[in-house]
PQR file of N, CA, C, O and H, with PARSE charges and radii, in Angstrom:
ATOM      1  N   UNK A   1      -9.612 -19.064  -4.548 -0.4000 1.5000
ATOM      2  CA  UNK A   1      -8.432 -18.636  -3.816 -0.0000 2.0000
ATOM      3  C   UNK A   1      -8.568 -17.190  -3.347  0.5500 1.7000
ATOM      4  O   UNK A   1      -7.979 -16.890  -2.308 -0.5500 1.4000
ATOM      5  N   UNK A   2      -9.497 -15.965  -4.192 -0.4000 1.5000
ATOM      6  CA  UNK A   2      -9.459 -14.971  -3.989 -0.0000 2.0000
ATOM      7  C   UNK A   2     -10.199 -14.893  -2.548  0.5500 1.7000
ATOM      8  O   UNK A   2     -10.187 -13.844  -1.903 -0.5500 1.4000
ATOM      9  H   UNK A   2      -9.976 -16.209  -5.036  0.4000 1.0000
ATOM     10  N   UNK A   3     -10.856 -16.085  -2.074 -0.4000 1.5000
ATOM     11  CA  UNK A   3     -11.684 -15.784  -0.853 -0.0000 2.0000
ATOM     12  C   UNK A   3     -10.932 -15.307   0.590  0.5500 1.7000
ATOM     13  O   UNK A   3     -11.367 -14.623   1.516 -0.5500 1.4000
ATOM     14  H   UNK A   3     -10.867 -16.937  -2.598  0.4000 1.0000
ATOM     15  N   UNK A   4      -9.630 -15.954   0.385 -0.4000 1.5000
ATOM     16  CA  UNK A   4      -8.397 -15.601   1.390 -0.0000 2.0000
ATOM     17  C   UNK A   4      -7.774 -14.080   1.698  0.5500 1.7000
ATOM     18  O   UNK A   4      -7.156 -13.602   2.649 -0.5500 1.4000
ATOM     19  H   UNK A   4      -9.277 -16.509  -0.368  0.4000 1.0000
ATOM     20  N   UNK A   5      -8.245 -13.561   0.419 -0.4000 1.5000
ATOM     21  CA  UNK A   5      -7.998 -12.376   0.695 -0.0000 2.0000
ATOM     22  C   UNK A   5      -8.705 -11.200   0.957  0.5500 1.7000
ATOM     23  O   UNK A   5      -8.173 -10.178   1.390 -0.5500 1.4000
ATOM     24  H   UNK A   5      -8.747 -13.950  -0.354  0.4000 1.0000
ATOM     25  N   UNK A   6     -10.177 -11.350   0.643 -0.4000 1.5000
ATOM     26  CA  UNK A   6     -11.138 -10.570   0.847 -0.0000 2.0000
ATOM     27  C   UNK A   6     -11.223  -9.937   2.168  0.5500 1.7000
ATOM     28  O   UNK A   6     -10.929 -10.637   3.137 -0.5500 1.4000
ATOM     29  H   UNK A   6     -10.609 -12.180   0.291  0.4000 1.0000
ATOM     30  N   UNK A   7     -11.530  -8.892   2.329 -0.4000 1.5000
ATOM     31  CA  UNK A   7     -11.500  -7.770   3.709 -0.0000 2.0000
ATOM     32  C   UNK A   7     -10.180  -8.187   4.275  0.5500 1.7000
ATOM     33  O   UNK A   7     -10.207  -8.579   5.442 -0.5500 1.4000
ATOM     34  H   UNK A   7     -11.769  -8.323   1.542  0.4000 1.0000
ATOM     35  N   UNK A   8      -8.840  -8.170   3.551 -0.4000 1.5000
ATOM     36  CA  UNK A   8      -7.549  -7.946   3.804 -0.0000 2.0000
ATOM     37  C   UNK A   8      -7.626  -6.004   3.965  0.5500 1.7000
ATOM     38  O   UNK A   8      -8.565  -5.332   3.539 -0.5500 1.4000
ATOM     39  H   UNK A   8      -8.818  -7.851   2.603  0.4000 1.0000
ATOM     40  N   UNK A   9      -6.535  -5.509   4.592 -0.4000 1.5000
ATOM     41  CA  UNK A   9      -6.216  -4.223   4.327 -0.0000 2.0000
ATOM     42  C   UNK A   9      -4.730  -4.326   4.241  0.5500 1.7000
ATOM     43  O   UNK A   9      -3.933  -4.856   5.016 -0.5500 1.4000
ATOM     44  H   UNK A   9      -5.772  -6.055   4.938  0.4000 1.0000
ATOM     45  N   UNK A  10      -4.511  -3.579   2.913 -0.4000 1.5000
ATOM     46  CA  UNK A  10      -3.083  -3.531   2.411 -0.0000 2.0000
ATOM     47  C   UNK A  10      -2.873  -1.708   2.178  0.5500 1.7000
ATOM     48  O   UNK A  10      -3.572  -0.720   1.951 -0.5500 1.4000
ATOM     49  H   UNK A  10      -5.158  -3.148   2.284  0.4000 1.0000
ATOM     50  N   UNK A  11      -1.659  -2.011   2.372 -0.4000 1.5000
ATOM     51  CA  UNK A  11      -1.000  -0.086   2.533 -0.0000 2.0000
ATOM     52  C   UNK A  11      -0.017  -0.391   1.386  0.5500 1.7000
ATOM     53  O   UNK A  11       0.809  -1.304   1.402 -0.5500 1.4000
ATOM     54  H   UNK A  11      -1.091  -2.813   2.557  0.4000 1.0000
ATOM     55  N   UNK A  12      -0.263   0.720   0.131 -0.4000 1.5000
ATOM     56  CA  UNK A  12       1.459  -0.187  -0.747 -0.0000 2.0000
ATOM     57  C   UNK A  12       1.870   1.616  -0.509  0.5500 1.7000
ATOM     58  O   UNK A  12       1.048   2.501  -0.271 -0.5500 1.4000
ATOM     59  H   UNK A  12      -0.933   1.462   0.118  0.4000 1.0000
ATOM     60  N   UNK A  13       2.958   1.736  -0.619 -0.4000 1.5000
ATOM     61  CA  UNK A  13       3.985   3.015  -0.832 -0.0000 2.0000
ATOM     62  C   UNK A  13       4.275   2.431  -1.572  0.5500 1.7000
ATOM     63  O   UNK A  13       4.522   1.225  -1.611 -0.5500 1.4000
ATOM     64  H   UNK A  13       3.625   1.017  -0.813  0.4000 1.0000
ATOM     65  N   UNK A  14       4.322   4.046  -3.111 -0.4000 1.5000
ATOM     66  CA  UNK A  14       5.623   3.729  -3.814 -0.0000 2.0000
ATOM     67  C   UNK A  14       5.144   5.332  -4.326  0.5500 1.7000
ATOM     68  O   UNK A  14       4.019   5.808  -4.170 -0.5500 1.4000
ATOM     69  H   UNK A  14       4.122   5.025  -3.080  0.4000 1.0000
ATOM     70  N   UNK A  15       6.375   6.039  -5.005 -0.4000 1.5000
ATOM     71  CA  UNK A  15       6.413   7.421  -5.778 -0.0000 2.0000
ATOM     72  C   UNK A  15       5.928   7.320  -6.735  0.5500 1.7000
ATOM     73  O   UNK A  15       5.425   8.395  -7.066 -0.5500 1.4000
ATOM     74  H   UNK A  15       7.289   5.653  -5.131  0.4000 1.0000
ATOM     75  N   UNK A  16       5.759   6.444  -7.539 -0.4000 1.5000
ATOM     76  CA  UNK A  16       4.956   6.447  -8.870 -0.0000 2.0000
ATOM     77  C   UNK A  16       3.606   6.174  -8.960  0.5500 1.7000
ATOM     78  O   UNK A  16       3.151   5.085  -8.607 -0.5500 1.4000
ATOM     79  H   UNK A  16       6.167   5.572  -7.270  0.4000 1.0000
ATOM     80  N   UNK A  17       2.715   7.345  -9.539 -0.4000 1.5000
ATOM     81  CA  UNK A  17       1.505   7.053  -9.301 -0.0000 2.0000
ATOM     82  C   UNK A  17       0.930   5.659 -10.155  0.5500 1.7000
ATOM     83  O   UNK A  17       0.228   4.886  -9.504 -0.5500 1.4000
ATOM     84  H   UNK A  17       3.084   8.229  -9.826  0.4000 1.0000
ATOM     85  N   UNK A  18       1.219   5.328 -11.614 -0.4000 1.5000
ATOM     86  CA  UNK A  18       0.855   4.344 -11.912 -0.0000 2.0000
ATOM     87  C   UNK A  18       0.766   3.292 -11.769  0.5500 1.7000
ATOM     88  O   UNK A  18      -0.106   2.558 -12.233 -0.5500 1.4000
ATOM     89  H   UNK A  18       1.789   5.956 -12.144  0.4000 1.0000
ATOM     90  N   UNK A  19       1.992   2.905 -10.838 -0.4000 1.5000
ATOM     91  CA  UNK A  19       1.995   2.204 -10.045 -0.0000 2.0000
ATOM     92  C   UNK A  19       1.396   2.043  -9.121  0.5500 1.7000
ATOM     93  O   UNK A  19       0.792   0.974  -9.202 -0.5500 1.4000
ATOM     94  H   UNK A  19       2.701   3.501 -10.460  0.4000 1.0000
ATOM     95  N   UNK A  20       1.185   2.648  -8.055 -0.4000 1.5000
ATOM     96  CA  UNK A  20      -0.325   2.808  -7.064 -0.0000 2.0000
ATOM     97  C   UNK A  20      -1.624   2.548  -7.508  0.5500 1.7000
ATOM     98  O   UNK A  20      -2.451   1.916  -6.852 -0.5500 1.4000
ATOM     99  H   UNK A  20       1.676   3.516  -7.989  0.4000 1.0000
ATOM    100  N   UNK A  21      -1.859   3.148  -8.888 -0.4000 1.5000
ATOM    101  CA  UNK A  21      -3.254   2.384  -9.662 -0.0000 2.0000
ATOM    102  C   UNK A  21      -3.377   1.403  -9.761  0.5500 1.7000
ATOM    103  O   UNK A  21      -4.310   0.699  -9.375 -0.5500 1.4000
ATOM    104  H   UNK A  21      -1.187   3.662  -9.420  0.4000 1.0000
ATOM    105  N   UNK A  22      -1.957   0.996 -10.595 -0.4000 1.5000
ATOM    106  CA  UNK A  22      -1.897  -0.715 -11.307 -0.0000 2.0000
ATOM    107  C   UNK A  22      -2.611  -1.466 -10.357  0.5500 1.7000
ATOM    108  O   UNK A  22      -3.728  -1.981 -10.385 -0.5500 1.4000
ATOM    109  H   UNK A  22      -1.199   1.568 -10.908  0.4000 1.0000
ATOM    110  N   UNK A  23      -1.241  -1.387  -9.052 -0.4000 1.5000
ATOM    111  CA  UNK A  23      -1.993  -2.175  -7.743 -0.0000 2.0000
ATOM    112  C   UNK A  23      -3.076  -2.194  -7.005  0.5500 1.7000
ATOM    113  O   UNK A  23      -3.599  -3.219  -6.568 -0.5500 1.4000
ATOM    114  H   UNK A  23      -0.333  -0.968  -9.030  0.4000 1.0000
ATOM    115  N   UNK A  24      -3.449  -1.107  -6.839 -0.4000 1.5000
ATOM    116  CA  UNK A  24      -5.159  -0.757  -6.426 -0.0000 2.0000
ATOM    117  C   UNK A  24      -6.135  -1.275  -6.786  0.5500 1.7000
ATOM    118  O   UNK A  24      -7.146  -1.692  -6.219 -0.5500 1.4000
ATOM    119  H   UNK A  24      -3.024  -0.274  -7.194  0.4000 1.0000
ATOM    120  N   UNK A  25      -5.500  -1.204  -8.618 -0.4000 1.5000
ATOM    121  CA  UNK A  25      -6.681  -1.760  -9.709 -0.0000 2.0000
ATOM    122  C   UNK A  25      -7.098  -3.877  -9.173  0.5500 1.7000
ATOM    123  O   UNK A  25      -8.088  -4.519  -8.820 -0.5500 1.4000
ATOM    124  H   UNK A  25      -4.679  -0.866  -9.078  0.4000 1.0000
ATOM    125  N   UNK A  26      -5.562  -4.165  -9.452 -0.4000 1.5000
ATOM    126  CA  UNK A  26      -5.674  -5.147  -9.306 -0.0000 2.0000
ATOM    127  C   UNK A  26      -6.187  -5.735  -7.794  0.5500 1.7000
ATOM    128  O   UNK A  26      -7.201  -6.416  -7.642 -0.5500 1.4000
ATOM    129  H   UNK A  26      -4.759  -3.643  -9.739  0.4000 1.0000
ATOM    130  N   UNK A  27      -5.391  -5.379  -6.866 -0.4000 1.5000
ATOM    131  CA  UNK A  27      -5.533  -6.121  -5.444 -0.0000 2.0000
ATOM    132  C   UNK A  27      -7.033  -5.695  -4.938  0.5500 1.7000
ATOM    133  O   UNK A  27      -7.388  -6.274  -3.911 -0.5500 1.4000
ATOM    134  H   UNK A  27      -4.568  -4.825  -6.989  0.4000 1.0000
ATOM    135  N   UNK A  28      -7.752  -4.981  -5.377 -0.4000 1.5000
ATOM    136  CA  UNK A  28      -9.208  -4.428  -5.171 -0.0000 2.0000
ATOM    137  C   UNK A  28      -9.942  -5.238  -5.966  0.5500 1.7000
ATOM    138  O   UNK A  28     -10.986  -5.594  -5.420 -0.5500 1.4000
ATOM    139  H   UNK A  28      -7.464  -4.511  -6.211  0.4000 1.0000
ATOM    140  N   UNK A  29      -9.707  -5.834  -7.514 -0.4000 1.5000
ATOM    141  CA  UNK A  29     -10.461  -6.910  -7.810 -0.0000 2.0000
ATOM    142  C   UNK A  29     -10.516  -8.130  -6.894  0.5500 1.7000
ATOM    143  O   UNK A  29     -11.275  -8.971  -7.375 -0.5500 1.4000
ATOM    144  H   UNK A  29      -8.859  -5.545  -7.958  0.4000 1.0000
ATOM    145  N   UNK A  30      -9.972  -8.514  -5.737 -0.4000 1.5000
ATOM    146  CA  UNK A  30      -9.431 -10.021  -5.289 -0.0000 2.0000
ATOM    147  C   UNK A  30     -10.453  -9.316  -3.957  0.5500 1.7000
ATOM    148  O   UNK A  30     -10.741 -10.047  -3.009 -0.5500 1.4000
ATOM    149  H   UNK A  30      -9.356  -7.831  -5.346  0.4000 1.0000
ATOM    150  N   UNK A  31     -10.904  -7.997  -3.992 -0.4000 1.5000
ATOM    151  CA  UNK A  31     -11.940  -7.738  -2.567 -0.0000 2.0000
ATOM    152  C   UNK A  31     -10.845  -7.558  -1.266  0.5500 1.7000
ATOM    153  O   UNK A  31     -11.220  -7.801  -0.119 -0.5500 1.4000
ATOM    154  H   UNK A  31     -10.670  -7.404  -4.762  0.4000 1.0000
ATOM    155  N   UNK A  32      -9.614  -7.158  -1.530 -0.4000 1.5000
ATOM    156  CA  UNK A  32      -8.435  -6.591  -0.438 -0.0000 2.0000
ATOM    157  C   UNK A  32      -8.630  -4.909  -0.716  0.5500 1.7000
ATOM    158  O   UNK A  32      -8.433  -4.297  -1.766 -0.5500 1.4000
ATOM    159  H   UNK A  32      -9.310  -6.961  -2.462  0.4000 1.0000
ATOM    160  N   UNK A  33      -9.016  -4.472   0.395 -0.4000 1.5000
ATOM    161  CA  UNK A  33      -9.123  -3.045   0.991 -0.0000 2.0000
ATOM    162  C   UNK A  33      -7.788  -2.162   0.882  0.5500 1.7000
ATOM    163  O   UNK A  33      -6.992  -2.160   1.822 -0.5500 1.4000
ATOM    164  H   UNK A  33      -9.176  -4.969   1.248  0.4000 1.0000
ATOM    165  N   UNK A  34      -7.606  -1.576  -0.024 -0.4000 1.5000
ATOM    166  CA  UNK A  34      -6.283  -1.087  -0.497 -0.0000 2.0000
ATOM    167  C   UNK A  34      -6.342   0.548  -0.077  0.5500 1.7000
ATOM    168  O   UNK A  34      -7.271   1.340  -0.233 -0.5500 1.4000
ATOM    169  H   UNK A  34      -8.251  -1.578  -0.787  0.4000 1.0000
ATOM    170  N   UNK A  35      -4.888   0.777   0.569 -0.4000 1.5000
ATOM    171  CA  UNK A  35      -4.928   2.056   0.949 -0.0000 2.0000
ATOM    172  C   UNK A  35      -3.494   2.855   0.207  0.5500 1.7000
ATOM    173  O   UNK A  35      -2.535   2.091   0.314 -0.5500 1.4000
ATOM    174  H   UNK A  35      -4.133   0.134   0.696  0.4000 1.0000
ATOM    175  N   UNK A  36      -3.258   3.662  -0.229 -0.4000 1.5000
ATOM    176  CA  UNK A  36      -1.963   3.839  -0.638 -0.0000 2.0000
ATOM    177  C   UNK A  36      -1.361   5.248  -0.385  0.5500 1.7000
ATOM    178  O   UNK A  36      -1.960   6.285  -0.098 -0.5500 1.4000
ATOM    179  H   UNK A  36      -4.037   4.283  -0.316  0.4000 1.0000
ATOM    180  N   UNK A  37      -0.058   5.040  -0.558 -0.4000 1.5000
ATOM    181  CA  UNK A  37       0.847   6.762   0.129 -0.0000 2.0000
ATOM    182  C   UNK A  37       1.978   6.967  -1.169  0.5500 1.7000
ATOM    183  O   UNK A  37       2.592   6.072  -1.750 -0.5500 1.4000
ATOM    184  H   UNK A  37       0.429   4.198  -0.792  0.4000 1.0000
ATOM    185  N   UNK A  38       2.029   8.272  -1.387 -0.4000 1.5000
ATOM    186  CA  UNK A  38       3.019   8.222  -2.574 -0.0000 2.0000
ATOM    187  C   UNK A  38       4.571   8.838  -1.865  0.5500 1.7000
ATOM    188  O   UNK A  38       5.220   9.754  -2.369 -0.5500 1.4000
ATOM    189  H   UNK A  38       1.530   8.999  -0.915  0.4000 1.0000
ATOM    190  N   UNK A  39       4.879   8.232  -0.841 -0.4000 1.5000
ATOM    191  CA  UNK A  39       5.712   8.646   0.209 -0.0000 2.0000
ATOM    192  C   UNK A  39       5.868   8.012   1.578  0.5500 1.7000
ATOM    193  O   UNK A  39       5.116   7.218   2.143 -0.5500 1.4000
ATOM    194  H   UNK A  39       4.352   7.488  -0.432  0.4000 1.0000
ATOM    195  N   UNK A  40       6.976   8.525   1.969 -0.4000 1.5000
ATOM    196  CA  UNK A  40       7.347   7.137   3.261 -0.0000 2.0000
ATOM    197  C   UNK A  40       6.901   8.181   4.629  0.5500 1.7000
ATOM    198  O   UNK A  40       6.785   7.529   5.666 -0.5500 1.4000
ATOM    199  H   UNK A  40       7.587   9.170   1.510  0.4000 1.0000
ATOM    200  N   UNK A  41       6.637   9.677   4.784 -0.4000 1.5000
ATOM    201  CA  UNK A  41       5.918  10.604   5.505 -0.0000 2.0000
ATOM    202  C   UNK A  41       4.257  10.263   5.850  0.5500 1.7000
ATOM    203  O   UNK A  41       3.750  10.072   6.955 -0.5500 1.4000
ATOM    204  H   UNK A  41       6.731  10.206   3.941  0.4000 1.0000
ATOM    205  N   UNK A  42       3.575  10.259   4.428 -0.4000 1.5000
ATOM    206  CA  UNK A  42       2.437   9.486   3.974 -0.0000 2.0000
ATOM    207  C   UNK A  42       1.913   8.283   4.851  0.5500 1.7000
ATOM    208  O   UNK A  42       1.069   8.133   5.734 -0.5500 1.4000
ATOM    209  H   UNK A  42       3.987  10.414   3.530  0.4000 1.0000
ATOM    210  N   UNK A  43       2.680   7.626   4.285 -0.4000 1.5000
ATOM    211  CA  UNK A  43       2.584   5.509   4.950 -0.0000 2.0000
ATOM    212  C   UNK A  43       2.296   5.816   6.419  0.5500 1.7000
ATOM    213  O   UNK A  43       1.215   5.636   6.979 -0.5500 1.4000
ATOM    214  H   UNK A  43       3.366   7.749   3.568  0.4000 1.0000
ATOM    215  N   UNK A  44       3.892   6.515   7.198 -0.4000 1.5000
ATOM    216  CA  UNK A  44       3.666   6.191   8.640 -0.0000 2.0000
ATOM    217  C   UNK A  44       2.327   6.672   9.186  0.5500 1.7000
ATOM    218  O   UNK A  44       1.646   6.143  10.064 -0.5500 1.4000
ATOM    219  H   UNK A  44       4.771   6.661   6.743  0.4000 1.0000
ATOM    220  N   UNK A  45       2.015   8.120   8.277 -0.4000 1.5000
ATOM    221  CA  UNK A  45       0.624   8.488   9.007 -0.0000 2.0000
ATOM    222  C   UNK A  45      -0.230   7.860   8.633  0.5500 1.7000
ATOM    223  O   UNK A  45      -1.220   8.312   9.208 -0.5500 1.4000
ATOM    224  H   UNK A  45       2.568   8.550   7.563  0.4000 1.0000
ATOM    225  N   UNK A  46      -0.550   6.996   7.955 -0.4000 1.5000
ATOM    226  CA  UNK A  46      -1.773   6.127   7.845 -0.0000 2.0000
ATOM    227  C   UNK A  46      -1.485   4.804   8.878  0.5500 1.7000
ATOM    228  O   UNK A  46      -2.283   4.015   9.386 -0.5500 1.4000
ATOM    229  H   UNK A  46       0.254   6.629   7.487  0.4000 1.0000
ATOM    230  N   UNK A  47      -0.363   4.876   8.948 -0.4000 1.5000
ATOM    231  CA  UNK A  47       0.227   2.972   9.410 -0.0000 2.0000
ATOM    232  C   UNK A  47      -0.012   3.870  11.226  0.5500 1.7000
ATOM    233  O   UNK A  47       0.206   3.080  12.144 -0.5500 1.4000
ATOM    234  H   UNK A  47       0.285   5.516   8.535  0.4000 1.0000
ATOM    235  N   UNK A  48      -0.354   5.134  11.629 -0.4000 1.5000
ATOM    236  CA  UNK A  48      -0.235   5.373  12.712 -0.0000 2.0000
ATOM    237  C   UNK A  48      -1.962   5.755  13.136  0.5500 1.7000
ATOM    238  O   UNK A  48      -2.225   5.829  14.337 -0.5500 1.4000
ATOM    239  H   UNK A  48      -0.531   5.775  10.882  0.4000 1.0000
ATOM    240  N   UNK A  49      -2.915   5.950  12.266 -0.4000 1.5000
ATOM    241  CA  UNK A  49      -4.223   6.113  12.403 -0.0000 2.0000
ATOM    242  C   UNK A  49      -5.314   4.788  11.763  0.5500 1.7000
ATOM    243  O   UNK A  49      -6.530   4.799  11.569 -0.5500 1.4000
ATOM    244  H   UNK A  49      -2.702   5.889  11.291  0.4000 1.0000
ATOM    245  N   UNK A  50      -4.247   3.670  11.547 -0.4000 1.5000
ATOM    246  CA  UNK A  50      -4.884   2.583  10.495 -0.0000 2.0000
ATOM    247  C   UNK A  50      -4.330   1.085  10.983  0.5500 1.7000
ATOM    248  O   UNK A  50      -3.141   0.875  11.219 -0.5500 1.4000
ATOM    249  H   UNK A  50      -3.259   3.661  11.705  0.4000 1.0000
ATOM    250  N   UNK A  51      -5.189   0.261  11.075 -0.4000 1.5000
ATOM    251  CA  UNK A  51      -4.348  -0.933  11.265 -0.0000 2.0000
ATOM    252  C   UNK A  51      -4.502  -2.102   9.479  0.5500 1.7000
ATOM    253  O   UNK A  51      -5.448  -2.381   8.742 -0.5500 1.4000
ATOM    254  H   UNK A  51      -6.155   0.432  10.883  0.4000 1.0000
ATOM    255  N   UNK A  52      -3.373  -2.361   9.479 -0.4000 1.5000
ATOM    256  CA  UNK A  52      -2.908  -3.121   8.028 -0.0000 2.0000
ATOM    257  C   UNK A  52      -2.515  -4.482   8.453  0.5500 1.7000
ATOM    258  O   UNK A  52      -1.940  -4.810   9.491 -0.5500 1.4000
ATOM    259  H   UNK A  52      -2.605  -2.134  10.078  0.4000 1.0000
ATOM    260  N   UNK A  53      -3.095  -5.522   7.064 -0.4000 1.5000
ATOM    261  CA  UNK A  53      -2.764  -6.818   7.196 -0.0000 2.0000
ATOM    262  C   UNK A  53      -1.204  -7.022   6.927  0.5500 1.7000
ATOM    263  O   UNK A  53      -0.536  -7.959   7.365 -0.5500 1.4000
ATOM    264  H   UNK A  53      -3.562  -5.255   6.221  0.4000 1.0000
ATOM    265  N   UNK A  54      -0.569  -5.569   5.816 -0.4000 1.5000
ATOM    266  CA  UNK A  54       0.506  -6.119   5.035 -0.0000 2.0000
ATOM    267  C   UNK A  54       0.858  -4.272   4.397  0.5500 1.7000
ATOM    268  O   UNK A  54       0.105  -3.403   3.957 -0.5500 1.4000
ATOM    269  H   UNK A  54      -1.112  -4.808   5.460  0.4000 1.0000
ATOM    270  N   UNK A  55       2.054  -4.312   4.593 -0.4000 1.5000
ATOM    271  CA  UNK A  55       2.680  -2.896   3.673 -0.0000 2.0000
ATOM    272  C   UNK A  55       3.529  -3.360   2.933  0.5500 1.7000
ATOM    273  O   UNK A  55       4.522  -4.001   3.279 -0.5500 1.4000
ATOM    274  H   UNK A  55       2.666  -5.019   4.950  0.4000 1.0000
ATOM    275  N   UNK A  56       3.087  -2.971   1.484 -0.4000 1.5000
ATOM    276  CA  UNK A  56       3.963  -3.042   0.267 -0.0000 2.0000
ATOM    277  C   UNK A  56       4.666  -1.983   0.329  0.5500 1.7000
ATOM    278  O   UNK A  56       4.103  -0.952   0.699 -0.5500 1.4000
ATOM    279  H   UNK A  56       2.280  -2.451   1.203  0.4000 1.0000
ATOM    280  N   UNK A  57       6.004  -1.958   0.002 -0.4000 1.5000
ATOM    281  CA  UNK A  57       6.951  -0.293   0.077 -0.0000 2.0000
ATOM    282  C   UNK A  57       7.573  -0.840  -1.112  0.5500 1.7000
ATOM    283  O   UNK A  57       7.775  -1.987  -1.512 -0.5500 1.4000
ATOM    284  H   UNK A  57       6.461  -2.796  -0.298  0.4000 1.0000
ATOM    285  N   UNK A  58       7.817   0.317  -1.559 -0.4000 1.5000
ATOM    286  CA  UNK A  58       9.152   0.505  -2.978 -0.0000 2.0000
ATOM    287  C   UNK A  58      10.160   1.050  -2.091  0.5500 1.7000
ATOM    288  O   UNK A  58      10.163   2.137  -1.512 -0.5500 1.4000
ATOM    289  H   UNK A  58       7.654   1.249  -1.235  0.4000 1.0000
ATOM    290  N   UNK A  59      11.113   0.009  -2.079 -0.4000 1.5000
ATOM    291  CA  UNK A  59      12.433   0.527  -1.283 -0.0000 2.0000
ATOM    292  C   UNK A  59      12.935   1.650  -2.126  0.5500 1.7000
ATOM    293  O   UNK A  59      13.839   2.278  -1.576 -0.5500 1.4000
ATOM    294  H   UNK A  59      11.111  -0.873  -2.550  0.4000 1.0000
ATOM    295  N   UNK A  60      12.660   1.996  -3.092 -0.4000 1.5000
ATOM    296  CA  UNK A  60      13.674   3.608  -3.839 -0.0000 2.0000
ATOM    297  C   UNK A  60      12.661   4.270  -3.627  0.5500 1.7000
ATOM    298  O   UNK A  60      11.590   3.850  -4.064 -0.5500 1.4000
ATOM    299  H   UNK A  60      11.926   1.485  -3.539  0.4000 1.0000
ATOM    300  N   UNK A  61      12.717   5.396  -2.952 -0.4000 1.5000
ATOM    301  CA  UNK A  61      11.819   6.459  -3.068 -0.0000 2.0000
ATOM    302  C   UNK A  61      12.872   7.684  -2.642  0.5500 1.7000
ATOM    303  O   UNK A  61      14.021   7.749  -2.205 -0.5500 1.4000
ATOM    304  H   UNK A  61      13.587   5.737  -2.597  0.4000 1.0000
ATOM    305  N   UNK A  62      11.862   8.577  -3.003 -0.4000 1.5000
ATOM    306  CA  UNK A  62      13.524  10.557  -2.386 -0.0000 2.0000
ATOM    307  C   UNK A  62      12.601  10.571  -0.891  0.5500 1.7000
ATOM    308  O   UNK A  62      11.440  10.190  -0.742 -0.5500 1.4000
ATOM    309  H   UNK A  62      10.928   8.524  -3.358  0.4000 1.0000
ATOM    310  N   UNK A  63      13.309  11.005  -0.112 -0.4000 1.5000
ATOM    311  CA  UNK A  63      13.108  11.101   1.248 -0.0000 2.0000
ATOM    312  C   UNK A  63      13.633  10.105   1.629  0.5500 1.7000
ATOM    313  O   UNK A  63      14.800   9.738   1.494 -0.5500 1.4000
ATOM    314  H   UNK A  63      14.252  11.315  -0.233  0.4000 1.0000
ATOM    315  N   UNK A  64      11.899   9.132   2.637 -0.4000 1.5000
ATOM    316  CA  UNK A  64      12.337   8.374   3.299 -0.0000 2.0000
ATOM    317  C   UNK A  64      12.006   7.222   2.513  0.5500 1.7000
ATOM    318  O   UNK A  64      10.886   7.170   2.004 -0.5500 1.4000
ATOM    319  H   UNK A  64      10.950   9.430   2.747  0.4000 1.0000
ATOM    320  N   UNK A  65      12.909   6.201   2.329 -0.4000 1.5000
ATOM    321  CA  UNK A  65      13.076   5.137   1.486 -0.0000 2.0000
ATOM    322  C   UNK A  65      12.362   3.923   2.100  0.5500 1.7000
ATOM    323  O   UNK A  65      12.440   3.828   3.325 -0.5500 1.4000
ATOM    324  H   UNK A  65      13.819   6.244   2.743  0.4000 1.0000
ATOM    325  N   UNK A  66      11.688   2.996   1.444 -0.4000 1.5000
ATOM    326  CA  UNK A  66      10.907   2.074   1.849 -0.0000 2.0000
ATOM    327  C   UNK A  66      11.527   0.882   2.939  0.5500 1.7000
ATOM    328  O   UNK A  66      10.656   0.048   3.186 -0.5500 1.4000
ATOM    329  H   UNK A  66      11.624   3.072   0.449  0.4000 1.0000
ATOM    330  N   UNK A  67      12.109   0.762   3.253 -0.4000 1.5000
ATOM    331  CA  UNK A  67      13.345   0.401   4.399 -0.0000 2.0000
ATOM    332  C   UNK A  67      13.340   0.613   5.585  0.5500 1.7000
ATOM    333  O   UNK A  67      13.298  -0.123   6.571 -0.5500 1.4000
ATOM    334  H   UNK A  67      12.817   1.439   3.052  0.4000 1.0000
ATOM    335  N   UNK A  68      13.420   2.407   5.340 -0.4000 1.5000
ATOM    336  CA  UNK A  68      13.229   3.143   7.138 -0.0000 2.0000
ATOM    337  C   UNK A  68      11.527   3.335   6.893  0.5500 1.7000
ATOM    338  O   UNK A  68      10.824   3.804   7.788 -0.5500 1.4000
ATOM    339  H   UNK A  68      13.454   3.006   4.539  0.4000 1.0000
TER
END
């Protein structure tokens, strides 16, 4: 099943760094190209120099919230 996802590129936002690992850790074993922002400033500039299969956001974040 992991073959479906291999050379995916995924963007996750969220403020918590362990969280950014956890997921990195994991979605990088399955061979998905993981990029991550600890901020919603962050994201757009990658989501504006990067093309992504899929953005994970943590809708609570301070600033700009995973939403906008």
């Amino acid at each position: 099943m992991s073959e479906i996802f291999q050379g995916r590129k995924i963007l996750i936002v969220d403020d918590e760094e362990d969280t950014l690992e956890a997921c990195s850790h994991i979605l990088g074993k399955l061979g998905i190209h993981v990029q991550t922002a600890n901020n919603g400033n962050q994201a757009l500039k990658l989501i504006r120099e990067n093309s992504f299969d899929i953005v994970i956001a943590d809708i609570k974040m301070p600033g700009m919230d995973g939403i906008e």
